[in-house]
C-alpha positions as CSV (number, residue, x, y, z in Angstrom):
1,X,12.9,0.6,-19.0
2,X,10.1,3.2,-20.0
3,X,8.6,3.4,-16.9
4,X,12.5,4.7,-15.2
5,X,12.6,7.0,-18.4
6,X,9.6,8.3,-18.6
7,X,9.3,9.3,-14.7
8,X,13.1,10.1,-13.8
9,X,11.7,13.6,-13.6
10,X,10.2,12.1,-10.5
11,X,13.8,11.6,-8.8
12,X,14.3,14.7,-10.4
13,X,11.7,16.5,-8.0
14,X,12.8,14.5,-4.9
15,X,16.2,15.8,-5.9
16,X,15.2,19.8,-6.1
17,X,13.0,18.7,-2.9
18,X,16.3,18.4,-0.9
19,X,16.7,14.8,-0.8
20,X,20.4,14.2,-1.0
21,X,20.1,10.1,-0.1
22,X,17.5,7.7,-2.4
23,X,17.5,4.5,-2.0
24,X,15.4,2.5,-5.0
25,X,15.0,-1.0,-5.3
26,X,15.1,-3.4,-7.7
27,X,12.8,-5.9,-8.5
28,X,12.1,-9.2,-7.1
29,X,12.9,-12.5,-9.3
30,X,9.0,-12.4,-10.4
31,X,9.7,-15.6,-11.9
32,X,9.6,-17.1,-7.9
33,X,6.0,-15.8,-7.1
34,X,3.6,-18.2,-6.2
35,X,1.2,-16.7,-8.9
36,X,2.9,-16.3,-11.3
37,X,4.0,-20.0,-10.9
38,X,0.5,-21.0,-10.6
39,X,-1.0,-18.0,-14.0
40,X,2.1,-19.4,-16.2
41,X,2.4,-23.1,-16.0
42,X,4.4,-25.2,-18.5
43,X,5.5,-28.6,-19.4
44,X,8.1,-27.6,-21.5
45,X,11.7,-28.4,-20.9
46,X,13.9,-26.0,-20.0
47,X,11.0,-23.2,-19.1
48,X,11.8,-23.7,-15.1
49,X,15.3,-23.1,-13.9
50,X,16.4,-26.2,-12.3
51,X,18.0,-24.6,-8.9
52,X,15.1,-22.6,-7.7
53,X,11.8,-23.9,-9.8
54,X,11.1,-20.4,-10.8
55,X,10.1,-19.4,-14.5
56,X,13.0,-18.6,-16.4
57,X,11.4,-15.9,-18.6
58,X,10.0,-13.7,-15.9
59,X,13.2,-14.0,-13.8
60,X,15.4,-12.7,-17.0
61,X,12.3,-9.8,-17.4
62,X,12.9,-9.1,-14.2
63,X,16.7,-8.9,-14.5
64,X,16.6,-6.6,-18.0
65,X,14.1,-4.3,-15.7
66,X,16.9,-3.8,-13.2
67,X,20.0,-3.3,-15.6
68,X,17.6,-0.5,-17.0
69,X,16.8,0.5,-13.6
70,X,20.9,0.8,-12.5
71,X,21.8,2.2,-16.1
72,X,19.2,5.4,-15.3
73,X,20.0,5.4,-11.9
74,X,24.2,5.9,-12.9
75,X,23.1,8.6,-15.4
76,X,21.3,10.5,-12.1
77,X,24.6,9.6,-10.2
78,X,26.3,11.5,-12.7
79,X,23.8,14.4,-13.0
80,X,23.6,15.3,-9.2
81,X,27.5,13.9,-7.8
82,X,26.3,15.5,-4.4
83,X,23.0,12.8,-4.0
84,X,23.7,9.7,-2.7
85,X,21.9,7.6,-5.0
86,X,21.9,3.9,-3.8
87,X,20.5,0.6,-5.5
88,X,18.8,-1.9,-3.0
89,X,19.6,-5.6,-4.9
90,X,16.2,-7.3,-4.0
91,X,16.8,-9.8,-6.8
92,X,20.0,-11.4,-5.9
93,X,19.0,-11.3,-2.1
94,X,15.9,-12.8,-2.4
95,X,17.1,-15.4,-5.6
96,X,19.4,-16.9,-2.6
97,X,17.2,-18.4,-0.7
98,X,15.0,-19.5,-3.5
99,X,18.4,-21.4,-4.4
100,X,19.4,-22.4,-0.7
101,X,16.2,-22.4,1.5
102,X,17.4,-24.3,3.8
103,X,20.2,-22.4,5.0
104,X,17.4,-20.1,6.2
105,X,15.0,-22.3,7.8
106,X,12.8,-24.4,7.6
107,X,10.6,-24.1,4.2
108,X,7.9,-25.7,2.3
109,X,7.3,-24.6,-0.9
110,X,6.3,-27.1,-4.2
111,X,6.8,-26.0,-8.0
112,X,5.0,-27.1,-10.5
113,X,7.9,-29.3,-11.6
114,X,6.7,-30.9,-8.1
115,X,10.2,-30.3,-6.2
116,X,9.4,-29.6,-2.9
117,X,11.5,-28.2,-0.4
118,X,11.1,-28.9,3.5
């Protein structure tokens, strides 16, 4: 959130710049990464999300960072109607084929709850 807040004036500069089409993205589900699945392991229940393996708490950090992101992003909308201001959902595109990797191929990937997908 601070980080969008702090440096909007850096939109803002792309804006006066000419730019009339941004496209930002979001984040990824951080919770998914390799290392941070390797830095953060637990045995506790309920700290992995039992579709995808991934650490909860990072993936609902992740998702907080990009309701910030989209809150500051509507308030630019509304400050410059003329820009084209367009979010790029790289969470819930790349959070579906942590939940359904086989739909896009063949993968191989093991969690530290040992689920493995082939």
């Amino acid at each position: 959130m601070c980080f969008y807040i702090k440096n909007h004036h850096k939109f803002q500069e792309l804006i006066s710049l000419g730019a009339n089409k941004l496209v930002v993205p979001g984040n990824f589900p951080i919770g998914c990464v390799p290392l941070y699945l390797a830095i953060f392991p637990s045995q506790k229940e309920d700290y992995y999300d039992e579709q995808t393996g991934c650490i909860k708490w990072l993936n609902e950090f992740a998702e907080y960072h990009n309701r910030m992101l989209q809150e500051e992003l509507e308030r630019l909308r509304n400050l410059h109607p003329d820009v084209t201001i367009i979010y790029a959902d790289y969470y819930g595109a790349s959070l579906n084929i942590f939940r359904a990797p086989l739909q896009f191929g063949e993968y191989h990937f093991k969690t530290n709850q040992n689920m493995e997908y082939k």
